[in-house]
C-alpha positions, 0 to 999 in steps of 0.5 A: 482505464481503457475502454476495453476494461468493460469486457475484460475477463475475471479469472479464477484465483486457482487458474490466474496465479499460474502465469502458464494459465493466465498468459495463454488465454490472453485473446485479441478483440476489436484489436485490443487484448483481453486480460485476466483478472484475479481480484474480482472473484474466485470463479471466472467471469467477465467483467459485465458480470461481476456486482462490483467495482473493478479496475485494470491497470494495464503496463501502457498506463502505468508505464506512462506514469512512471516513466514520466517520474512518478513513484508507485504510489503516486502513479497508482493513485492516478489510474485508480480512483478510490485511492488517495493521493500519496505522498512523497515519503516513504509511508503510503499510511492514509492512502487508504481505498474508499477511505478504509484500509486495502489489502496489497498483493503480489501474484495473489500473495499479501504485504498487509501485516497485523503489525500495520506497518504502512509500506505495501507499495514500497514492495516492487519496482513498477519495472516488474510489473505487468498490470494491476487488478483492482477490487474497489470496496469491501470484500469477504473473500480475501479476509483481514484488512480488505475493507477498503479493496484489494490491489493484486500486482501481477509481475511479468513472466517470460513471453513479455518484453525483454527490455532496457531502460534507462531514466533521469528525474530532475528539478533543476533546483541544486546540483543535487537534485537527479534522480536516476534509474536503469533496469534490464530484463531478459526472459525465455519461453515456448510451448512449455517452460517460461523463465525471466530474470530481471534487475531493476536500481533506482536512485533518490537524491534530494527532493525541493518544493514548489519555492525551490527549497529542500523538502525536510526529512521525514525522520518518523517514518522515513524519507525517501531523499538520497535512498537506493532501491534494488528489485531482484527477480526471477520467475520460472513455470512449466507446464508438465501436460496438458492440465498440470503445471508449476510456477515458482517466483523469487524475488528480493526488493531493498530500498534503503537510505545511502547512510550518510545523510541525515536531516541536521537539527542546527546546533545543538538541536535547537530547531527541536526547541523551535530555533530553525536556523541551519536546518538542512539535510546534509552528509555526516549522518553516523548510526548503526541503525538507517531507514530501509525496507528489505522484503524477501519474497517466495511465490509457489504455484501448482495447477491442475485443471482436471481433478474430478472435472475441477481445477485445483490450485495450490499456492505456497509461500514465505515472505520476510521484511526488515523494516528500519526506521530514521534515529529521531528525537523525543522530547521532555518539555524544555529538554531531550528525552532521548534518541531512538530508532526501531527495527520491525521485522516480519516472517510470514508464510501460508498456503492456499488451496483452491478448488473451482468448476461449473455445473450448467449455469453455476459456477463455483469456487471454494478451498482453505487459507493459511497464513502464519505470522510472527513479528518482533521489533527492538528499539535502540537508544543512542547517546544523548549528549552525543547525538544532541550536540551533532545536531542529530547527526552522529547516533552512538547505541547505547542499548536496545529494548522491545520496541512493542511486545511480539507476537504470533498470528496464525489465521486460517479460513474457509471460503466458497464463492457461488454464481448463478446464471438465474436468466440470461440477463439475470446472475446472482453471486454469494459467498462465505468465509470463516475466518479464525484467528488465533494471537499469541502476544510474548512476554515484554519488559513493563512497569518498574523497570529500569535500564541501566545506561552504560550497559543496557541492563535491565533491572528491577524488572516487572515482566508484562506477561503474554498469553493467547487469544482467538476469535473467529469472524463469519463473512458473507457477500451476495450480489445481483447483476442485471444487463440492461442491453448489450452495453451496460449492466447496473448491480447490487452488492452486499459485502462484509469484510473486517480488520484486524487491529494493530496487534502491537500498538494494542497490547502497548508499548513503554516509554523509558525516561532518564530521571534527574541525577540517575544512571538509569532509565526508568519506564514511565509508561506502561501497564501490566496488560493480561492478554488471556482477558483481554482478547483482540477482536476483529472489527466487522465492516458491512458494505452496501454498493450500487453501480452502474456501468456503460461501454460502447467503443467511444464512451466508457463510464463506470459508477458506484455509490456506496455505504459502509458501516464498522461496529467498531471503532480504533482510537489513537492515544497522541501522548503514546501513538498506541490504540484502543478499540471503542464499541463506536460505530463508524460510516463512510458514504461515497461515490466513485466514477470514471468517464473515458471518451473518443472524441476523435481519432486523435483526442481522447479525455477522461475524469475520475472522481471520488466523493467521500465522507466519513463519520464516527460515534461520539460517547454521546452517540452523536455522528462526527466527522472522523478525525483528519488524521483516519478520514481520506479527503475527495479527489478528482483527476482528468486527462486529455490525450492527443495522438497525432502519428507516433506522437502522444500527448497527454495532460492531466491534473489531480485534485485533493479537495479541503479535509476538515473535522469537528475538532476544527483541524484542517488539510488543504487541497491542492491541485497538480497538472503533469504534460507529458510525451512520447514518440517511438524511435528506431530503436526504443521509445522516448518519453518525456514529462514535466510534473507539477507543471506550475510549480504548485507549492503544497503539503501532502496529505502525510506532511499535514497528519504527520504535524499533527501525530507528532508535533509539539512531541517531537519537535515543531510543526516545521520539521513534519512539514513534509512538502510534495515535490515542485515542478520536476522534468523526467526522461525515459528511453527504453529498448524492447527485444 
């Protein structure tokens, strides 16, 4: 981050979320620009007040990353340091923050689901975007699924660069083997109205590894070799008078396979029995059914800054997401079971209604959240016979099931955030939120039920029954900040947050199986679950944080430890990937710092850390490492930075550290360097990379989780063996007017 993050400004969730507000208190200092942040707290303030770990990331440095071929997740976990490095699939799952879930934002509207489905960063293309806020660690004041932090996307608006870009990604591995992006946008602005349109496309082909071979498929939760996304967006505000204002932001993101490659299981499928001769991904693929994220996006904002000397904001909107999965295989000991995929599909839609002021040295926000959910999945069957001699290529649906029992989640909450400026060096901040769920789970085909093949009729049918169930959950926060001088503050926080278990996974799922000699398939899995009697609890995490930070020109360093505890625990069944949850406890312990330094007019170096263990209750309520496939490994990046002129030069590296467990399972570390460069022209800017610069061979931290959730089950440990991509070269230009 640069050195200006020390002194940037936190605003108000009611004034920030209106671009007319936000983009207008932007002010330059000691030739740099102060931003507004949204995700710290609801109430404004500096960012040398604030008893948290805050992080910006402003558009310089994350076009820097993506332009050199990063995707967003990689990119991110980069600038921000409690983030887990990604992987090269299309899942962000394990990508956790301080090792617990976060909660992804866009304009202060959220991605997180009760479902859990984990692509809250295949939402956006980085073009779009104009910073991100960064709230490291738990929080009460957003609700469900911030344990770990909350990331806010901030998109761009009007007064911002009009631009063209045009991009190719290549490891010079097979012809194949490029990548391509190009977007444009255009935005209109002056005293009262603000207007952008933009379109961005991006193009994945195949992806190789450090030996130079094809990185194989991930078919569980979907690859992104040979996919195309799309990011439409159009964002319009207008200021009425003085204190009122409207903004209004649509957007519509795809990304999605191009529908003709599919990863070949060699003949006959035998690389499902181990034989992975022929593997490859190859063209031929034939289903109705591809992966793909489709998210529909409606943002609305109405401010007013003088309501009974109050500010007043008011926020709607409406999100729908179509999530669908690769056709992949399960196995019953020497045979196929079947092929199958699922569609997941979310509607969503909320308001938020803000009220904020100062009294003297108080400051003060409060208002109510709503947010309504409903999620329903289906599952398709394909012929077996059919797909096992194409070698997975050729999908025929037969029928389709409920994938997982449907459900309605409607939360509702009631927030106030307090600062107090107790002396001038002395502020103390508290808040509270009421939370209040209520789950509605639906009716679902259970035990003894049979599917007739040829027809997909369902007989003998034994209905799980659905039913309701609440909870509420009371959360609080209290921190205290002391300036030690003008360059440095230390705080202290205390903060609860909870998450809300996979509603889906929870209340289960069924397993089909064809007998021998039947026409029929019959669920072997499943159990008869009375949802009014066995209600869904939240599961609270209490967090305790001190930090430090230090800014003076040269020098910039930001540090926190921290100490996290759940009163529960969430299990995972390998056999049927469905959840439990434990009265276990829970803990993880760690440290997050970042130093940035001037050495000259020229150099400039950095290094990020963050150090982690997590632990859990045993039966015996002995402490054990959380198993690798929850626990997030440490990491640590660096840069150095040279700017000689116009010419920029920048090295870096990032390094996963070993991950292991009591069970004696295993993730290996590895570390990556990037050189990258860029020189403005004429017209435009150039910027040039190479990534993995020494051709590192390595399996990301998903590729190991995935062997672990899904082999022997679903085939060996080869097929989930998802490599990180070798040593690649990305060329940039783009054209600001």
């Amino acid at each position: 981050m640069k050195k200006t993050t020390l002194t940037l400004i936190a605003s108000s969730l009611l004034c920030a979320l209106n671009p007319l507000t936000a983009h207008a208190d932007d002010t330059q200092v000691s030739g740099e620009y102060e931003h507004i942040l949204v995700t710290a707290n609801r109430t404004e303030q500096k960012i040398s007040d604030i008893a948290g770990t805050v992080w910006l990331v402003n558009l310089e440095e994350l076009q820097s990353q993506i332009n050199a071929g990063h995707d967003f997740k990689t990119s991110l976990a980069q600038l921000i340091p409690s983030l887990d490095l990604a992987s090269t699939t299309r899942t962000n799952y394990g990508q956790n923050m301080r090792g617990r879930q976060m909660v992804v934002m866009i304009d202060g509207v959220s991605l997180n689901s009760s479902r859990g489905i984990s692509r809250h960063l295949d939402a956006i293309d980085p073009f779009n975007i104009s910073r991100i806020e960064v709230l490291s660690g738990a929080t009460a004041i957003y609700g469900g699924g911030s344990t770990g932090g909350v990331i806010n996307i901030i998109t761009k608006q009007g007064d911002e660069d009009n631009a063209v870009k045009i991009g190719i990604h290549s490891g010079f591995a097979g012809s194949d083997d490029l990548d391509t992006a190009i977007a444009g946008a255009y935005g209109f602005a002056n005293a009262n109205t603000k207007a952008r349109i933009s379109l961005a496309y991006n193009k994945v082909n195949a992806l190789y590894d450090g030996n130079g071979d094809a990185i194989v498929m991930d078919t569980t939760q979907s690859g992104l070799q040979y996919t195309d996304s799309l990011d439409l967006m159009a964002s319009l505000s207008h200021k009425f008078t003085d204190t009122q204002s409207v903004s209004v932001m649509v957007q519509k993101y795809k990304n999605e396979s191009d529908g003709e490659h599919g990863l070949y299981f060699g003949d006959n499928a035998n690389a499902l029995f181990g034989d992975m001769t022929g593997v490859k991904i190859r063209k031929g693929l034939d289903s109705d059914h591809i992966p793909k994220t489709e998210r529909s996006l409606v943002n609305v904002n109405y401010v007013n800054s003088d309501i009974f000397s109050q500010t007043l904001n008011i926020q709607a909107f409406a999100r729908e997401e179509i999530f669908d999965f690769y056709p992949r295989p399960r196995l019953s000991g020497n045979t196929i079971a079947n092929f199958s995929s699922s569609e997941q599909n979310t509607d969503a839609h909320g308001f938020k209604f803000v009220l904020s002021g100062t009294l003297d040295k108080l400051s003060f926000a409060y208002g109510f959240d709503y947010d309504s959910e409903e999620f329903d999945a289906l599952q398709t069957y394909y012929d077996t016979d059919i797909a096992q001699q194409s070698g997975g290529l050729v999908m025929q649906s037969i029928y389709a099931v409920d994938r997982y029992p449907g459900f309605e989640v409607d939360a509702s909450a009631l927030f106030a955030q307090l600062n107090y400026q107790v002396l001038d060096d002395l502020a103390v901040s508290a808040g509270y939120r009421r939370q209040n769920m209520d789950n509605t789970v639906h009716d679902f085909v259970g035990t003894g039920a049979a599917i007739k093949v040829t027809t997909g009729e369902v007989s003998s049918a034994q209905a799980i029954q659905g039913g309701s169930t609440d909870y509420n959950v009371n959360l609080f926060n209290l921190g205290v900040i002391y300036d030690i001088n003008d360059n440095q503050q230390v705080w202290f926080n205390s903060a609860e947050a909870f998450e809300l278990p996979n509603v889906a996974k929870f209340y289960g799922k069924g397993k089909y199986q064809q007998q021998d000699g039947s026409d029929s398939l019959t669920l072997v899995e499943g159990t008869v679950v009375d949802v009014n009697t066995s209600a869904l609890a939240g599961i609270k995490t209490d967090s305790l944080e001190l930090g430090w930070r230090f800014g003076n020109g040269d020098l910039s360093a930001q540090v926190a430890a921290y100490y996290t505890n759940s009163d529960h625990k969430i299990t995972y069944d390998k056999k049927t990937l469905l959840i439990a949850v434990s009265d276990a406890k829970t803990r993880t312990r760690g440290i997050e710092a970042q130093v940035d330094y001037d050495i000259s007019a020229a150099w400039r170096a950095g290094v990020a850390t963050h150090l982690i263990s997590s632990e859990a209750e045993d039966s015996n309520g002995d402490w054990k490492k959380v198993a690798v496939t929850q626990a997030s490994s440490s990491k640590l990046t660096s840069y150095l930075a040279w700017q000689g002129g116009d010419l920029n030069v920048r090295l870096q590296s990032k390094t996963m550290f070993d991950l292991k467990d009591d069970a004696n399972r295993k993730i290996d570390g590895y570390s990556l360097f990037d050189l990258t460069a860029s020189y403005p022209l004429a017209d435009g800017k150039v910027q040039f990379a190479i990534n993995n610069l020494f051709g590192e061979s390595y399996t990301t931290q998903w590729g190991k989780r995935a062997i672990y959730f899904y082999s022997p089950k679903y085939g060996p440990e080869s097929l989930y063996d998802h490599k990180g991509r070798g040593r690649s070269f990305a060329l940039t230009y783009q054209y600001s007017f």
